[in-house]
N, C-alpha and C positions, 0 to 999 in steps of 0.2 A: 162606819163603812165596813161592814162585817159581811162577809161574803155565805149565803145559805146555803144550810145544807138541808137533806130531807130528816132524819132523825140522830139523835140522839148516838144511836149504835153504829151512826155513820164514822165517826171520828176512831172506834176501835178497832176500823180498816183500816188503816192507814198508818203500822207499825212504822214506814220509814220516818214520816214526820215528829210521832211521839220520839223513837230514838235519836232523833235531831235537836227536840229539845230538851232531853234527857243529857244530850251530851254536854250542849252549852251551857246550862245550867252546873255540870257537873266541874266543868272547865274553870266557872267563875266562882266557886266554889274552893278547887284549888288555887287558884292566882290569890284571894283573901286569905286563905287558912300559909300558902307560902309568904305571902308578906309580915303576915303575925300579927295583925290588928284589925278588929273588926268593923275602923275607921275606915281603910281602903274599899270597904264596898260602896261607898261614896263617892269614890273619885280618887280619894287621896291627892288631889292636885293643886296645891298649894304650898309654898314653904319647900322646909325641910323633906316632905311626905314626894313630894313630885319627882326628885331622881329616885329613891324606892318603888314608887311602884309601876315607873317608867322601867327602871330595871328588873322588876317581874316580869310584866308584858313580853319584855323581848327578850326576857332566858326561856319561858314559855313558846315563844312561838312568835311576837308581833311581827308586823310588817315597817319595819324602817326605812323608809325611799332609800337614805344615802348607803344602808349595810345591804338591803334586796339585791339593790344596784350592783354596788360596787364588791360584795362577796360573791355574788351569785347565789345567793341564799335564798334558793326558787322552794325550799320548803316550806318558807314563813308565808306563800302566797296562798295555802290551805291554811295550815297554822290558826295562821289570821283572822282567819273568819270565823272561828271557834272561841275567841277570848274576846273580852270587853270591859270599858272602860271605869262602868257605875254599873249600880243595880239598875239604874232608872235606866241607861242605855241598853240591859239585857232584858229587863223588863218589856223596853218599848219593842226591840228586835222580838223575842219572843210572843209576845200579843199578836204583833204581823203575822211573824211564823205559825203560830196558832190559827189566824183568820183564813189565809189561803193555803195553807199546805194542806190539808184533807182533801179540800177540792179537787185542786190538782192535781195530788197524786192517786185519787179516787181514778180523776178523768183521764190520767198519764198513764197511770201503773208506774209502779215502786223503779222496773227496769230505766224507765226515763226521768224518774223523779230525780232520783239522788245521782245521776253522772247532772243532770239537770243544776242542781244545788252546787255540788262539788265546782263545776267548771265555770258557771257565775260569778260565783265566788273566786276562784282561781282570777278571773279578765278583771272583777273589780279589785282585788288587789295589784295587781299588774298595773291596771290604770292610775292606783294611785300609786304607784311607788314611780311609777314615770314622770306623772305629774311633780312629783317630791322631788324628782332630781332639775325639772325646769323653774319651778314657781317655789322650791325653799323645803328643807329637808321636814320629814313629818314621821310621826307615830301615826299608823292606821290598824285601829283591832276590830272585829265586829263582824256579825250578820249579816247587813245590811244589803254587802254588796250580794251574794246568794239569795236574797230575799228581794231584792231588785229584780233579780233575773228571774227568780218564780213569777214576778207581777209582771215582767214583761214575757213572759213565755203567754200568758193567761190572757195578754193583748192579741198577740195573734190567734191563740184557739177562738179567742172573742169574734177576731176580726172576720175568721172563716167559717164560721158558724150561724154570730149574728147579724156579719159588718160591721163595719166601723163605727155605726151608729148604735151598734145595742148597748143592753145596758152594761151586761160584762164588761165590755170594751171601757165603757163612761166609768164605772168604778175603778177597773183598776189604773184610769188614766188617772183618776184622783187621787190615788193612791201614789203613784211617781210623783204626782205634784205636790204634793204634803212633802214627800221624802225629799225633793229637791228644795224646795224653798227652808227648811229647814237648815242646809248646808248653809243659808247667807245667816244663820245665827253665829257666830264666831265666842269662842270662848267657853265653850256651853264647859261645865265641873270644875273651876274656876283657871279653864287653860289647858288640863291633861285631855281631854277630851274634846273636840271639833269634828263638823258633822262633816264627812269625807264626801263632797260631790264627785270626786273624779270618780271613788268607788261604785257609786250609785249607777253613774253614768255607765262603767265599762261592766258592773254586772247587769243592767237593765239589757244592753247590748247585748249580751253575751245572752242570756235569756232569749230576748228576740233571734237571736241568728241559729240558735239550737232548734228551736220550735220550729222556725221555720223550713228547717230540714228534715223535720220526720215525713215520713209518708202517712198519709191519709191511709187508715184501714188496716196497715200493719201492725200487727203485735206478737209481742215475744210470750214462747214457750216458755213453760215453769223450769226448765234446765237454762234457759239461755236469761232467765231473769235471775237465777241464782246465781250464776255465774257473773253478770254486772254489777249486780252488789258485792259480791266480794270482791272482784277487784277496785270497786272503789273502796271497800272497807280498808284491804291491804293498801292503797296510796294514801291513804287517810294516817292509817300506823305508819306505815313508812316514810311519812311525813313528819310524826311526832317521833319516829326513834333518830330520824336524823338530825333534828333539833337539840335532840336528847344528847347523841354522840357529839357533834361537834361545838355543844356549851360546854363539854369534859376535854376536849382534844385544842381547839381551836384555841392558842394562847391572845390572837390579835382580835379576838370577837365583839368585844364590848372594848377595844381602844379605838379613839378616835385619829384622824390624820396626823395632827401634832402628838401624838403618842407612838404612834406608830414611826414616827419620825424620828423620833427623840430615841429610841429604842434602838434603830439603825445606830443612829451617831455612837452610840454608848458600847453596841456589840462592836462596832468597827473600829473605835477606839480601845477596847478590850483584845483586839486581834480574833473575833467570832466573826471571821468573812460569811458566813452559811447563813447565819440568823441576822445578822446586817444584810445581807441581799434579799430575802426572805420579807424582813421588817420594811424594807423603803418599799420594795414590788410591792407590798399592800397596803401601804402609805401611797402609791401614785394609782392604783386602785380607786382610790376616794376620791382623789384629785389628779387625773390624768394632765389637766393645762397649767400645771403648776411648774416655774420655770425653776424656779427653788430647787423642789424634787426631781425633778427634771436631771438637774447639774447634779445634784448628791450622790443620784441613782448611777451616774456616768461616772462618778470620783469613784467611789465604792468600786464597784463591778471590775475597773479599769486596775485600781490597786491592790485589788484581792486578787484578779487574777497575777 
């Protein structure tokens, strides 16, 4: 399902896409060479290997429903989309990105392509980290959901072009339908890896409702397209340095609710009112209807003052 182009020399128009899979590549790249063994480019998802390189992921960047949620860690919602699971998983993402990013940002221009990418991406981690907090907590890393959104951007220019019937349209519907029915595989790297449909679903979306706002006929000047891409350059870095800072800063980052808990009880029984109040607020963070924390946080708060 390989989407055409006219020649050869077409693809080295199209710096935003090369630099796109320049990065990811480059991203999973690091997450292996930070885990220290050249197994994790496999998955690493089994055994002893699976909290390692779960805990790469998400000092990198991942998207974890329950920590998205409940820290506000709206930077892991870019992050995200830049790391992945297996080689086979960056493999597969990148081949996509390969097949329709030229075209479309041939047909787009660079100005639309990459806020395009970026904010796809952005809805399909959103969607799954929402989905994570209703249907069971999850690790989501990957392309997919930006690459989602490029195919369904490519539905609409189809739709208005060719209609619904042509053939654009008919590829890149098949192209969602592979990506979706894929998600009913469960377990894919033996567990660390699962195919994220709510992703697919809210970057597909996010794709269609962007496309669907541009104007027919308008295009950006060589100053106002420089200017787009660097600002998404900057939310990109700004995204990675605040990952950056708050894996240094952030003591409750990688604890979970009973850690976070347990931590309270121990400061407040130490006489540390400040880091007891601190510790349970981001213990009832994760678990807001918990009646437990509920009471501890009112014991606490009441005593220290």
């Amino acid at each position: 399902m390989a989407v055409e182009t006219s020649d050869k020399t077409d693809r080295t128009m199209t710096p935003v896409t090369g630099v796109l899979l320049a990065a990811n590549v480059a991203a999973f790249v690091a997450q292996v060479a930070i885990a220290g063994h050249p197994r994790f480019a496999f998955g690493g998802g089994s055994g002893a290997d699976a909290p390692t390189w779960s805990t790469v992921l998400r000092w990198l960047g991942a998207n974890h429903s329950t920590f998205t949620v409940a820290d506000n860690r709206l930077e892991t919602l870019v992050t995200s989309s830049f790391l992945h699971g297996s080689v086979l998983h960056l493999a597969f993402n990148m081949l996509v990105l390969w097949q329709v990013g030229p075209f479309l940002e041939r047909a787009i221009g660079r100005a639309r392509f990459l806020p395009l990418y970026l904010g796809a991406g952005i809805m399909g981690s959103a969607f799954s980290a929402i989905a994570g907090r209703f249907f069971g907590p999850s690790l989501s890393v990957g392309a997919s959901g930006s690459i989602c959104g490029l195919i369904g951007a490519i539905l609409v220019l189809g739709a208005r072009t060719q209609g619904w019937r042509g053939p654009l349209t008919r590829q890149m519907g098949t192209w969602l339908v592979v990506l979706f029915l894929l998600g009913f595989a469960r377990n894919v790297q033996g567990g660390m890896v699962q195919v994220d449909n709510a992703a697919h679903l809210g970057g597909a979306l996010g794709g269609v409702l962007l496309a669907a706002s541009w104007r027919r006929g308008f295009t950006y000047g060589p100053r106002a397209q420089a200017a787009i891409v660097v600002a998404c350059t900057v939310v990109f870095v700004a995204c990675g340095v605040t990952v950056y800072v708050r894996d240094r800063t952030d003591p409750y980052l990688f604890m979970d609710v009973d850690e976070r808990h347990s931590t309270a009880i121990a400061a407040f029984a130490a006489g540390r009112c400040e880091k007891a109040v601190h510790a349970i607020q981001r213990a009832r963070q994760m678990d807001p209807t918990s009646a437990r924390l509920r009471s501890h946080a009112e014991q606490i708060e009441r005593d220290c003052r």
